[in-house]
N, C-alpha and C positions, 0 to 999 in steps of 0.2 A: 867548448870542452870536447877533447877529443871521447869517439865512445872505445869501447872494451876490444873491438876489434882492428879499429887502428893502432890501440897500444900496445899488440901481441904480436910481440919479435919472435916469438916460439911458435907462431901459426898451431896455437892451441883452440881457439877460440871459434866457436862453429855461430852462427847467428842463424834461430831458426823466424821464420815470421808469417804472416796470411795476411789476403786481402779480403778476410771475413766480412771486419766491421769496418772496412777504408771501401769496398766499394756492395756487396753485396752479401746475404746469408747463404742463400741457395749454391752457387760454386765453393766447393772445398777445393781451393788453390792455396796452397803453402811455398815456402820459397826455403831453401839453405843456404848461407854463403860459407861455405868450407873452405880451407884452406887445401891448395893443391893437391895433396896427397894425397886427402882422402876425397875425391872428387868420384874415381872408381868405386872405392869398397862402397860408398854409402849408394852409389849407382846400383852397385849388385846388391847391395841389402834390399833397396827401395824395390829392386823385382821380388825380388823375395817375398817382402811382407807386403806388396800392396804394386800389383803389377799393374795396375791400369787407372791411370786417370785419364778425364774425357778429355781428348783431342779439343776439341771444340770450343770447348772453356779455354784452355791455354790459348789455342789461334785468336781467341777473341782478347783475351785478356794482352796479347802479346801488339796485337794490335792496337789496342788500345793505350798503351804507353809508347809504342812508334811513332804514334800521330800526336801526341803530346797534351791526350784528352787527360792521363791521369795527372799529370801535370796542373794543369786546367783544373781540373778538379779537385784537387788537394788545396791549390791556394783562393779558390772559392768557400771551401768546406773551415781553410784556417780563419778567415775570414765572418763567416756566419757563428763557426763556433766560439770566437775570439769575442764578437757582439754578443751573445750568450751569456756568456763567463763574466764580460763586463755588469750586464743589464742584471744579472743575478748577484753580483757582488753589490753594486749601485743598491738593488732593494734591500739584501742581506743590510747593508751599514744604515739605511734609511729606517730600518724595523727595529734592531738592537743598537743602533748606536755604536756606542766604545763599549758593547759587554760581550762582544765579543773577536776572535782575533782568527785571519784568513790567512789561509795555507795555499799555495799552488796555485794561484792565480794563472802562471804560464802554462800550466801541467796538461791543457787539451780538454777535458771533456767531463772533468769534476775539480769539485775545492774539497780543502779539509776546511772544515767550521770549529774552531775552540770555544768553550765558553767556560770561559774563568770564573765566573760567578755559578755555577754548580757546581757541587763537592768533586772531587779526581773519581774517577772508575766508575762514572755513570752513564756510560755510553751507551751502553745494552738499551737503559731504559731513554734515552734519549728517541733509540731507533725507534722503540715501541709507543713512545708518544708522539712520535712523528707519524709512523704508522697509523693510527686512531683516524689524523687528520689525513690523510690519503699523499705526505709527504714519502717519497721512499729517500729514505740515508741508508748510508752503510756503516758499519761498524768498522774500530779502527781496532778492535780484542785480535783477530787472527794476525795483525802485522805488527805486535808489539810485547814486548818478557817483561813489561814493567809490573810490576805488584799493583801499584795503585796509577792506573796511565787516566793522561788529561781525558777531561770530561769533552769530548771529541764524535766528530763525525765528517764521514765522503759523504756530497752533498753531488749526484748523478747529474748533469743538465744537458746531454750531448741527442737527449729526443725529446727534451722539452720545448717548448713551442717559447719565442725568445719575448713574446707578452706575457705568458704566465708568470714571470720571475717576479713581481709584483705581489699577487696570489701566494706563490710558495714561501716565499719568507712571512705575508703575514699569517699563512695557517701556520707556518712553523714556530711562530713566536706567540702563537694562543695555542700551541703544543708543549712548549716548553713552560707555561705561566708556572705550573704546579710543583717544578725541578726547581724552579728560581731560591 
């Protein structure tokens, strides 16, 4: 599938991004891909509202995609996380069986979790019984207009340790006994 900036024949389309969570927290390095045009003004904006990022961070960072470490490390990371994602879906289907139904499998570094067998618009209190048992989800209320949306959850696994996935589905299914 192409993305949103290959399909922009009008060079409307700005892509902003960071190597926040791809390589570290501590460097604030962001990147723009603009279309020609505006390659200046956003130059002269970027003095304007924020004239100094550290040299040093970029010479490093810049080196480090020259030498083909971030390369290297992306398809290490797709890897590890991809084992993750499986070993957590693997226990997820091992704990509930068929009661429940998986979103995103490809998506990098969380799943959605449905469970059709508790009423619609119980996600809040899903999160909250997850919480109890020391599972964190997220809620699916801030990305949805539905009145009454599936009884749903983002399930985080991108710093969980790729043993625990075992663990987490079963606290999370003596979390959810009481929804059932």
């Amino acid at each position: 599938m192409e993305s949103l900036l290959q399909l922009d024949r009008s060079q409307r389309v700005i892509h902003l991004g960071t190597f926040h969570r791809l390589l570290f927290p501590v460097p604030r390095l962001a990147f723009l891909v603009v279309p020609e045009r505006l390659v200046e003004p956003i130059r002269r904006a970027k003095m304007v509202a924020d004239g100094f990022t550290p040299v040093v961070d970029q010479e490093v960072l810049a080196e480090f995609i020259e030498l083909g470490a971030l390369e290297r490390y992306m398809r290490r990371a797709r890897r590890r996380n991809a084992a993750k994602g499986e070993a957590l879906v693997s226990a997820l289907r091992a704990e509930f069986c068929d009661a429940i139904t998986i979103t995103g499998e490809a998506a990098g570094l969380h799943l959605m979790v449905s469970f059709p067998t508790i009423r619609p618009n119980r996600g809040n209190e899903i999160v909250q019984a997850a919480a109890t048992f020391g599972v964190r989800v997220g809620s699916l209320a801030p990305f949805t207009t539905a009145r009454r949306p599936p009884s749903a959850v983002l399930l985080f696994y991108g710093a969980v340790d790729q043993g625990a996935m075992p663990e987490i589905a079963r606290l999370l299914a003596r979390a959810l006994k009481p929804l059932v």
